[in-house]
C-alpha positions as CSV (number, residue, x, y, z in Angstrom):
1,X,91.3,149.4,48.1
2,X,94.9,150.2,49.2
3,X,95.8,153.7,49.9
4,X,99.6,154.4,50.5
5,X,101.7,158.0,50.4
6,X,104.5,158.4,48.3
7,X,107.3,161.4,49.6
8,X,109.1,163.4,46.8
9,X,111.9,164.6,46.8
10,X,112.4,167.1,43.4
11,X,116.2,168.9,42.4
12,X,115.8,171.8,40.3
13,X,118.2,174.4,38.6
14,X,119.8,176.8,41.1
15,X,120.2,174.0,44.1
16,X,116.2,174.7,44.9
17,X,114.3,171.8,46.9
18,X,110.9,170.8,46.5
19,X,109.1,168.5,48.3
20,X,105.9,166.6,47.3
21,X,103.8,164.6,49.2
22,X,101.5,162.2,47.0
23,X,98.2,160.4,48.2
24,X,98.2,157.4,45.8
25,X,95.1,155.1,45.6
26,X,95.6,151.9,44.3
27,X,92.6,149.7,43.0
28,X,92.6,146.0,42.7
29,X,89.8,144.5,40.4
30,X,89.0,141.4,41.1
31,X,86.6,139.3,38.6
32,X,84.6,136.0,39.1
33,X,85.0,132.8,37.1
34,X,83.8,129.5,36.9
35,X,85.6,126.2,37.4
36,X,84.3,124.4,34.8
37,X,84.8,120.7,36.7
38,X,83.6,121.9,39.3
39,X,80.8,124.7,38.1
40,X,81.9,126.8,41.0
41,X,82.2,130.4,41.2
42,X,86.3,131.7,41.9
43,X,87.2,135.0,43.2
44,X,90.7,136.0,41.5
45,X,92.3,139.2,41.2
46,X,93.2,140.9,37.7
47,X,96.9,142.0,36.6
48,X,96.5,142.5,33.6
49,X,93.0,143.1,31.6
50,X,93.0,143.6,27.4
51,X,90.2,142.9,25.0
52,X,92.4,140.5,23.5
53,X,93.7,138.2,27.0
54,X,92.7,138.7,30.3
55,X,95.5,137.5,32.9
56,X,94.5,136.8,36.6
57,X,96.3,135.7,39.5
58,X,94.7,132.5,41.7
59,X,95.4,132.6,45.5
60,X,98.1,134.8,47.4
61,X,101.5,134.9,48.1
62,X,103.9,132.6,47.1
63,X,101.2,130.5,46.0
64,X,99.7,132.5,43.8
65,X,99.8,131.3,40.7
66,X,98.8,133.4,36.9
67,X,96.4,132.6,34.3
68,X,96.2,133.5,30.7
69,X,92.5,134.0,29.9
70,X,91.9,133.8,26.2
71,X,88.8,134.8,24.0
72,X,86.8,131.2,23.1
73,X,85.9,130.8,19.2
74,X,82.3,132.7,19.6
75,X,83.9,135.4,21.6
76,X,81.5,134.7,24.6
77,X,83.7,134.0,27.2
78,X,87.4,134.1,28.2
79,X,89.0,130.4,28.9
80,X,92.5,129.5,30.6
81,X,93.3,126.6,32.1
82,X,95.7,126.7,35.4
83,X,97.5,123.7,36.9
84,X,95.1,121.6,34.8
85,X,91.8,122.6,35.7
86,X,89.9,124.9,32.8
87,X,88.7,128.4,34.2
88,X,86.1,130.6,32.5
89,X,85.1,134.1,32.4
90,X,81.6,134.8,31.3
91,X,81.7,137.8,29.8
92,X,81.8,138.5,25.7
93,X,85.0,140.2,24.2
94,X,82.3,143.6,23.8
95,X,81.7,143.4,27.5
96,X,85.8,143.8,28.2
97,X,86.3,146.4,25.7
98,X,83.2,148.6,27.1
99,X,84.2,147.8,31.0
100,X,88.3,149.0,29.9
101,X,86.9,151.9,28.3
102,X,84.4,152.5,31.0
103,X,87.1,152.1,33.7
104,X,89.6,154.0,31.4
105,X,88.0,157.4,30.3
106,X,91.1,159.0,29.4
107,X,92.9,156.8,27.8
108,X,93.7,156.8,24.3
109,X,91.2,154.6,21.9
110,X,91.9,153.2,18.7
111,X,89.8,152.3,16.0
């Protein structure tokens, strides 16, 4: 968890300041998957999570490198492949969907 503060500064009609200082919180989720060559469990860190594709980032820095994590054929798992070695998530398509809307309360739903 990173925490960082964010200063303000607001114009409004008539030449009137106002300052606001923020308190943002920033949460990085972070998911496990499974090098299939290898059957190891991976750390990596999520940038962007859908029901549809999952993408991760593997390692830091200028190193890192992303991954595209797509649904398999039964829908129980996500599979990428990065710099030619096949990463899976185990978790089912309904398992995503419930843990963005779970993480995501207000957030508009479709049907």
């Amino acid at each position: 968890m990173m925490r960082e503060r964010a200063l303000h500064l607001l114009n409004f009609q008539h030449g009137i300041k106002a300052v606001f200082l923020l308190d943002v919180t920033m949460h990085t989720e972070k998911i496990q998957v499974r090098v299939t060559e290898t059957r190891q469990m991976m750390e990596v860190v999520v940038y962007d999570k859908r029901a549809s594709s999952i993408q991760v980032v593997l390692g830091a820095g200028v190193h890192s490198v992303k991954c595209e994590l797509t649904p398999t054929r039964n829908g129980l798992a996500y599979a990428g492949s990065v710099m030619g070695r096949e990463i899976v998530y185990e978790r089912s398509r309904e398992q995503v969907q419930a843990d963005i809307d779970r993480l995501n309360p207000g957030e508009f739903r479709r049907r």
